[in-house]
C-alpha positions in Angstrom: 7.3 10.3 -9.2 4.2 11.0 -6.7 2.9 8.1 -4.7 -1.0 6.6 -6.5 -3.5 5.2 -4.0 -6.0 3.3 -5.6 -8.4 1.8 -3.0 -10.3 -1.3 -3.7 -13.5 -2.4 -2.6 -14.1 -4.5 0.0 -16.2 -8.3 -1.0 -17.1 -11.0 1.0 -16.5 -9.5 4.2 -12.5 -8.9 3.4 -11.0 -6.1 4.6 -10.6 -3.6 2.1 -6.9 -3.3 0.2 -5.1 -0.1 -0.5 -2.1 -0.1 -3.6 0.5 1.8 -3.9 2.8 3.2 -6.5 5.7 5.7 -6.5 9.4 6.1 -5.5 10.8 3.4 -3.1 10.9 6.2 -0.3 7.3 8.1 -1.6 5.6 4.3 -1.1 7.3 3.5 2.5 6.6 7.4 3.6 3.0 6.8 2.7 2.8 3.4 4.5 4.2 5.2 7.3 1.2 8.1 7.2 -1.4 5.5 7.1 -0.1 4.0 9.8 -0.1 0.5 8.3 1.6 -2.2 10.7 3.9 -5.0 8.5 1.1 -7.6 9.5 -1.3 -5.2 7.1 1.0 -5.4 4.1 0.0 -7.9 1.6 2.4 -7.4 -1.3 5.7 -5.2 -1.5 7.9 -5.4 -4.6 10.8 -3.0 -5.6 12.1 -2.7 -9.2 15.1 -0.4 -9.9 14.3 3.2 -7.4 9.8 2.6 -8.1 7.9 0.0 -5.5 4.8 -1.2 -5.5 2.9 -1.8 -2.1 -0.7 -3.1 -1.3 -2.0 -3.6 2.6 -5.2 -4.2 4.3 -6.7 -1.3 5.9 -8.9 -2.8 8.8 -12.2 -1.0 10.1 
């Protein structure tokens, strides 16, 4: 499975929110490219060998 990042945009002054889906290892090797700290990650759920991930990219 490849990793899908779907950015969203940011409203109301909130920082915008990256999701991703893939592989358990494809989502947490793409966390680590963006360089995304644990404070940045909103949501991380696992379900059999897929995960799901959304985080907070800040400007």
């Amino acid at each position: 499975m490849v990793v899908t990042v779907t950015p969203s945009a940011s409203t109301a002054g909130n920082c915008p929110v990256i999701h991703l889906a893939g592989t358990i290892q494809e989502v947490i090797d793409e966390l680590q490219n963006q360089n995304v700290s644990a404070k940045n990650v909103i949501f991380f759920l696992t379900s059999g060998a897929n995960a799901r991930a959304s985080f907070c990219r800040f400007k």
